[in-house]
N, C-alpha and C positions, 0 to 999 in steps of 0.2 A: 698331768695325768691324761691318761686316753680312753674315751667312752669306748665303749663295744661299736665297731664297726662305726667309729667318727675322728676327725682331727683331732689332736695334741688339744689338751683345754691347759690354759692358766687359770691355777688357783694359790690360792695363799692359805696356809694350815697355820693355826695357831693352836699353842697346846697349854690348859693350864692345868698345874698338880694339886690333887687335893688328898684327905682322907677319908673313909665312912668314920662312923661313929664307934663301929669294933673297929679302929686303928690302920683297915685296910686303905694302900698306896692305889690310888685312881687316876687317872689323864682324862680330862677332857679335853677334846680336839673339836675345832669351832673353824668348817671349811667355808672357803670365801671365791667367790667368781671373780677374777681379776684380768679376764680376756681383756676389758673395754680398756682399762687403765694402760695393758701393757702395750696394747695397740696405740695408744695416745701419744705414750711412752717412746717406742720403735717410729715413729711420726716425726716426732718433736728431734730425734738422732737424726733423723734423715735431713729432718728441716736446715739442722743446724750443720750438716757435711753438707747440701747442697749450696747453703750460703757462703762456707771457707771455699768450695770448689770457684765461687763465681765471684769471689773477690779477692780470689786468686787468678782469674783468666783476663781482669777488665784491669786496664791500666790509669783508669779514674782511681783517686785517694779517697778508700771510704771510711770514714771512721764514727765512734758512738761514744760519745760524754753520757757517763754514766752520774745522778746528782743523788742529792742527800739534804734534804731539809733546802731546797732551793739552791742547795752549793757542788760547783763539779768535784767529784770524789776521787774521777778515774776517766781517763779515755784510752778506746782500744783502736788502734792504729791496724787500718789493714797495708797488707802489702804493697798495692798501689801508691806507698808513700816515697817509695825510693826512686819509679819513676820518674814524679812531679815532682820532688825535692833535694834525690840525691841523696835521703839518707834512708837508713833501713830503721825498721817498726822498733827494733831492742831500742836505738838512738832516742826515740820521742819517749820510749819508757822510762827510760835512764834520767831521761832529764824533761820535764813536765812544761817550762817556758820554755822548748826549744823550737816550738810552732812558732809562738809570737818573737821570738828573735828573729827568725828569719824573714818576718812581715819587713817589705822597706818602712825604713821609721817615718815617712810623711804620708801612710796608710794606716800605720798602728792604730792611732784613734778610732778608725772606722770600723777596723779589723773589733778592738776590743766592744764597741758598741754593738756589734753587731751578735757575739757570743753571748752578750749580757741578754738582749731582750731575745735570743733564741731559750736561753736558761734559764727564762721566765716565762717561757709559752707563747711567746707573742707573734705574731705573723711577721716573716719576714722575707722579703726577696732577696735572689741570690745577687751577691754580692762581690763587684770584681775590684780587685786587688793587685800588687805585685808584690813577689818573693824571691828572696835571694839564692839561689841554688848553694848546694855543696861545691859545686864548680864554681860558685861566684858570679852565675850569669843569672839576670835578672829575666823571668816569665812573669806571663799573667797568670791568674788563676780565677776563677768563678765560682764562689763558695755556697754551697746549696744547702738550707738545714732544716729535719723534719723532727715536729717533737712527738714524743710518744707520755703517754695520763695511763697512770693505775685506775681502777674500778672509781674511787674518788674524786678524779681528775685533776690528781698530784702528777707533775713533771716529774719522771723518772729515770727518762733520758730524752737526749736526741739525736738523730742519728745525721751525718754528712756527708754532702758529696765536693770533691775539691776536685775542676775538671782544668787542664791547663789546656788556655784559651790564644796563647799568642800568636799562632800563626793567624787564628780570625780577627785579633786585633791589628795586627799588620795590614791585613787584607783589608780594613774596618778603614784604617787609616789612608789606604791608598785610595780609597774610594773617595771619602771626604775631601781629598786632596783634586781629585778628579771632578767633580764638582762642583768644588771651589774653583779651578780655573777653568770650567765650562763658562760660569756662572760671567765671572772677569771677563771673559772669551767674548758673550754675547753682547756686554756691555761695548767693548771694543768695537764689534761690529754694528753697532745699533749707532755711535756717534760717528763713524767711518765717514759717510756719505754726507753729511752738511760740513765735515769739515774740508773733504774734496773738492766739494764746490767752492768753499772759501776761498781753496787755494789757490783753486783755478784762477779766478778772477786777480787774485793777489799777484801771482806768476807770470800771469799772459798782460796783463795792465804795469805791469812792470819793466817786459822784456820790452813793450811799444815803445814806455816813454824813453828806457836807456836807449833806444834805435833812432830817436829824436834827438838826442842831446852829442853833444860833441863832448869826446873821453875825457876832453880838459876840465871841463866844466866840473866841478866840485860837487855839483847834485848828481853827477852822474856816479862816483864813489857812495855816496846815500843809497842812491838807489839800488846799487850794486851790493849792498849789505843789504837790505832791504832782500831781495829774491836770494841771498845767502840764507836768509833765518830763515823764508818760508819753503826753502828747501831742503833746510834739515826739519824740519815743521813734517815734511813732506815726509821725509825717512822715518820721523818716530811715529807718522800715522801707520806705515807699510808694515813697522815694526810690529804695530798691536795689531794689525789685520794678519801680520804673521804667525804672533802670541795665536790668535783665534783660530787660526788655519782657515781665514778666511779671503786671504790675499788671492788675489788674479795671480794665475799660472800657467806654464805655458810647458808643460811634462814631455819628458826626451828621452828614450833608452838610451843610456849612460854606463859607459865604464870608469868606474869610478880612480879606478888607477889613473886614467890619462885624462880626467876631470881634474884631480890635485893637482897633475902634474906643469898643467897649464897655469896654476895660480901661485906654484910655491915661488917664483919671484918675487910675485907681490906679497904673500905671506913673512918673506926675509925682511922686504923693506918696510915692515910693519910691524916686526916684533924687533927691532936693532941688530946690534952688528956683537953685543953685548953677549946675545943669548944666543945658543947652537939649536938649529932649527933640522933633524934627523929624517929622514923619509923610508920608511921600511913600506913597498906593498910587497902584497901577498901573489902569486904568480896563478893564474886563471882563477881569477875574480868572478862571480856571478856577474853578470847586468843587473841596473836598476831602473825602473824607470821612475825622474821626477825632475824638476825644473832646473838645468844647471846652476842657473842664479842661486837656487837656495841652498846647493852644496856651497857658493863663496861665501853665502851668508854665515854658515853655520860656523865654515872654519874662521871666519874673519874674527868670529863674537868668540867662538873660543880661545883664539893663540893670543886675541887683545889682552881678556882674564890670566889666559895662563902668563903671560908677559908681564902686567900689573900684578902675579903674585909672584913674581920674582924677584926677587933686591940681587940688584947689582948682575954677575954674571950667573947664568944657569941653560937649562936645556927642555928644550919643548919636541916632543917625538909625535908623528904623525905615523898613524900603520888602519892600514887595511888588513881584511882578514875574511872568515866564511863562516859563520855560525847556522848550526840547525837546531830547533826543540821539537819537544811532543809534548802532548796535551796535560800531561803526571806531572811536569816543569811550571807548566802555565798555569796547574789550577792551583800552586802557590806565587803566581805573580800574577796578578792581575791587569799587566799594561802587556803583557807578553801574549801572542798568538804561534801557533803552531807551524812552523815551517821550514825554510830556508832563507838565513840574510846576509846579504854583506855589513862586514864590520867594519867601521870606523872607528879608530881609537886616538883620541888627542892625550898626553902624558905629561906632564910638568914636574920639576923638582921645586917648586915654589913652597910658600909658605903651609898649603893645606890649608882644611877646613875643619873646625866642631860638628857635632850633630846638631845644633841648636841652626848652624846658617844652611845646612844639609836640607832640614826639614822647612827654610822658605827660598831654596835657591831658584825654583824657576818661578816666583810669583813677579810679575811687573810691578816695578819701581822699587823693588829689592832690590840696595845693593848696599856694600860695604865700605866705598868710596867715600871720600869726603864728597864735599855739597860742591857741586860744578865741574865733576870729573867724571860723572857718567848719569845716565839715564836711570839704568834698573831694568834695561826692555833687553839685552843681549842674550842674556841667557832662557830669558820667556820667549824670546825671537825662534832662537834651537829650539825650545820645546814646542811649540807650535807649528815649526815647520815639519820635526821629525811625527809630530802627532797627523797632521794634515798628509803626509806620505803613509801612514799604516805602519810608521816603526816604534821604535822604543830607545830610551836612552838607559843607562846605568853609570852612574858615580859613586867610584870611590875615590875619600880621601879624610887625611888626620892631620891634627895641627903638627907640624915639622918636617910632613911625610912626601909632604906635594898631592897632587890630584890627578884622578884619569874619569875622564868620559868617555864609555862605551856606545859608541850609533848603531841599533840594529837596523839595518832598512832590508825590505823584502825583496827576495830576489824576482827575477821577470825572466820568466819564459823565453828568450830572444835573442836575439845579436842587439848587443852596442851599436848606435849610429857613432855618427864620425863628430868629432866637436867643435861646430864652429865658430870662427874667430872675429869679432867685432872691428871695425876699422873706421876710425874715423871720415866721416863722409860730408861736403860741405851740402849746407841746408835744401832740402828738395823742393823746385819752383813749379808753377802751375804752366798751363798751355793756354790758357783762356779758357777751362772746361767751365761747364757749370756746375753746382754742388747746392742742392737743397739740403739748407738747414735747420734737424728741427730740435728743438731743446725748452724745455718749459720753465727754467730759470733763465728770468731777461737780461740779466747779468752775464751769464755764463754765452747764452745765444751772442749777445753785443760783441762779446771779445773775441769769440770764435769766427764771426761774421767778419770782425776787421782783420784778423790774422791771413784767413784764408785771401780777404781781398789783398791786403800787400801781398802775398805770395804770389798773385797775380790770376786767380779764379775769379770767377762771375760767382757770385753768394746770391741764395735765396733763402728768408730768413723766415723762418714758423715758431708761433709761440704754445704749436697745441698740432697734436697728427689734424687734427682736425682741417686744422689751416692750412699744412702741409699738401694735403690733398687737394684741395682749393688750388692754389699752386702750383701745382702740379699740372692742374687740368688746364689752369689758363698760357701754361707753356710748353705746349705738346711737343712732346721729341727736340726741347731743348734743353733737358738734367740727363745728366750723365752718373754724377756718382749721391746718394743719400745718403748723409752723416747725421744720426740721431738718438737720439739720450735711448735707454734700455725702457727704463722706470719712468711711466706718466700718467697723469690721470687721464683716467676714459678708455682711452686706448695705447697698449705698449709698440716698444720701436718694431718690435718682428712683426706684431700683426700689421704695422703702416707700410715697410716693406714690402710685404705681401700682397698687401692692394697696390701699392705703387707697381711692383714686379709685372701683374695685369696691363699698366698703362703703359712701363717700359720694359719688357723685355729685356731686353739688354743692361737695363741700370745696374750699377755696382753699389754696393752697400757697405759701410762700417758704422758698427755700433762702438755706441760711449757710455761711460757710469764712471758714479765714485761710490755706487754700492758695491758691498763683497762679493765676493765671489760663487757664495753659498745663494744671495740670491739671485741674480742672474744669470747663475746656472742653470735654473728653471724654466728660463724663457729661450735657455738653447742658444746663445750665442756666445759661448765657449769650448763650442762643439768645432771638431778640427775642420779647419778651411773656414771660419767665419772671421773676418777684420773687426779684431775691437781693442777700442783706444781707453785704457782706464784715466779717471782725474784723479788727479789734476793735473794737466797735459803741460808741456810747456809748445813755444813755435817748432822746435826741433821734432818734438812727436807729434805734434799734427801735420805739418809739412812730412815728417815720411810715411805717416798711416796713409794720410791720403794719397799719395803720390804710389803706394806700394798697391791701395785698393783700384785707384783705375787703371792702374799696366797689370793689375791681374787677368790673364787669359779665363 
């Protein structure tokens, strides 16, 4: 009805029949205000199209267990169910276990515990899961549940949110994985530097006495196995300082095509005659810049594996290539950065690999080998190196299928330098210079002291910069070149330099360590044009460090 000169009112009429007492037919009519109610009413419709409108737009699975005396009666499946499961809302109607079917069966148990104490009211955190799609592919899922109390505070439903989580779990995992071999990483590098020195001493006291003894001599084969072990001793240290990306290195823009192409010989004669060893590059290659040594290392570790997963004859493919991403790539891979790379791709027909060895392939001292046929550090070696360059790797592979390793390395702004070629050179001798020496292991000072003297140098021997300086003063303008440990106490090898540099002018300098790289980097003599000798040295590298530092201009 409508007042004079007002809005539309709701009312409700009710009418009831009666008669007077002479017989006559009467109505009474009993008018009701019912604006409030119908507004409630027009409320409660709105409420309830704007909740199908919004779980209709949201690709989260939301849905409401409706209960009855503590037990579910009914649940209503919103549309968001077909995203996250593949199946549409009639499917879950149709058939009432068809949620908990598709729970993987070694989460059920959780799964049902978890609906029980939501269907009793009880507080509970969301809880993640995996479910088997209509596709047959396995997600995660993150199951959220809110209960809703009548005026009594009887459970009368509750409502849920089911959000599929996998790509944060992937990314979850990539992390922890990342961490995990930081963690490894720092370990490597923290025992690096005592076992350097070890070596040293092992090494250079070794080469002396074999220099002493005549080849006949039967202790000279001893001893000759003897600097054998500690110089593979030596390689699986280099290995874990690789793992760490913490290895001394010595970066060169690089083309990587006439980088391989210089090793595929030694590559043939490393994988046998057995396996077909194929070279596809890619034709204008980016540049890279990074240590050529770590490109031999990378393929060596690789073609050995791909080699050893071969039975009998088969084919290892080596290729080059160009990759670029953007940032919408990278924020689902978390080892990936935005750019431009050159691709390395090594490819095997071998046996393959499961997900189970997939997910600890680059940990050091994994490996799949019987006991005394590898390390475990080859393939931590690659990851460590490609990690210490800014790239990234990718593996795939299945068991019967063979394997491929993808290398991203970053490209560089630049031209390619040219690649030079190693040649054997017989041992570099002294002239009679003088060479102060300072080192704060008396071990390490003694053997260096006697090396450089057979070489034919005047040695001056410091057990502290301290002393060095001392030294120094009481032999004006007779040291020529300073060779001195990085890492001492009181004061480091640059700052001794430095004050030496005051008294001689002209002195030449090379630094030494068998710390990483990471820390001596800090003290800046890693910086291009600095002479530095990593340990554990043998005669061959301290004869040409030194010999290379005083004929420097």
């Amino acid at each position: 009805m409508v007042k004079t000169g007002h809005l539309p009112l709701w009312v409700r009429l009710d009418a009831i029949a009666a008669r007077h007492e002479d017989g006559t037919l009467v109505c009474r009519v009993v008018m009701s205000d019912i604006a409030e109610n119908k507004r409630m009413e027009m409320a409660l419709r709105e409420s309830e199209e704007r909740y199908k409108r919004i779980t209709h737009a949201i690709t989260d699975y939301v849905y409401t267990v409706h209960m009855e005396n503590g037990t579910a009666v009914s649940t209503a499946h919103g549309p968001g169910c077909l995203a996250v499961t593949g199946y549409h809302e009639n499917e879950f109607a149709q058939d009432p276990f068809l949620w908990l079917g598709i729970v993987v069966p070694e989460d059920r148990d959780r799964v049902i515990e978890h609906a029980k104490r939501a269907a009793a009211g009880e507080e509970t955190q969301p809880l993640e899961h995996r479910i088997l799609r209509k596709d047959e592919e396995i997600r995660w899922v993150r199951n959220t549940t809110v209960p809703h109390r009548d005026g009594y505070g009887v459970i009368v439903s509750y409502d849920g949110l089911i959000q599929d989580i996998t790509e944060h779990k992937l990314l979850e995992g990539q992390f922890h994985q990342a961490q995990k071999m930081e963690s490894v990483g720092r370990l490597a590098g923290g025992v690096a530097h005592d076992f350097n020195n070890m070596l040293s001493v092992i090494i250079g006291y070794g080469e002396l006495a074999m220099e002493k003894m005549d080849p006949a001599d039967s202790l000279h084969g001893d001893l000759r196995e003897i600097l054998n072990a500690a110089e593979r001793s030596t390689a699986i240290v280099r290995q874990l300082l690789a793992f760490a990306r913490k290895q001394t290195i010595v970066p060169e823009v690089l083309d990587l095509n006439e980088t391989i192409e210089g090793m595929l010989k030694m590559l043939r004669r490393l994988i046998g005659e057995d396996i077909d060893l194929a070279w596809l590059p890619e034709t204008g290659l980016w540049p890279i810049r990074m240590d050529p040594s770590q490109i031999d290392q990378i393929l060596a570790n690789l073609c050995v594996n791909a080699r050893d997963a071969i039975a009998g004859v088969g084919k290892i493919t080596i290729e080059t290539g160009r990759a670029s991403f953007d940032e919408v790539y990278c924020a689902d891979n978390i080892d990936c950065a935005p750019g431009d790379f050159a691709l390395l791709t090594v490819n095997d027909n071998g046996c393959g690999m499961d997900k189970e060895i997939l997910a600890n392939l680059f940990e050091p001292f994994f490996t799949t080998k019987r006991a005394g046929e590898g390390t475990g550090l080859g393939l931590a070696t690659v990851y460590g190196i490609i990690k210490q360059n800014n790239g990234f790797i990718h593996v795939d592979s299945e068991p019967g299928k063979g394997t491929t390793f993808e290398i991203y390395l970053p490209r560089h702004e630049g031209e390619a330098g040219m690649i030079s070629v190693d040649s054997s050179q017989p041992i570099s001798r002294g002239r009679g210079e003088t060479v102060l020496m300072v080192e704060d292991e008396k071990a390490i000072l003694t053997l260096g002291k006697t090396m450089l003297e057979n070489l034919g140098y005047t040695v001056l021997g410091a057990n502290s910069p301290e002393d060095a300086l001392t030294l120094a003063r009481e032999h004006t303008d007779e040291i020529q070149l300073l060779v001195t440990d990085v890492i001492m106490p009181g004061m480091n090898g640059l700052d001794l330099a430095e004050q030496l540099i005051v008294l001689y002018p002209e002195i030449k300098v090379l630094f030494m360590s068998g710390y990483t790289a990471t820390t001596i980097a800090h003290h800046g003599v890693l910086d291009e044009g600095v002479r530095f000798l990593p340990k554990p040295f043998s005669m061959q590298d301290i004869a040409t460090k030194v010999r290379e530092a005083l004929d420097q201009e």
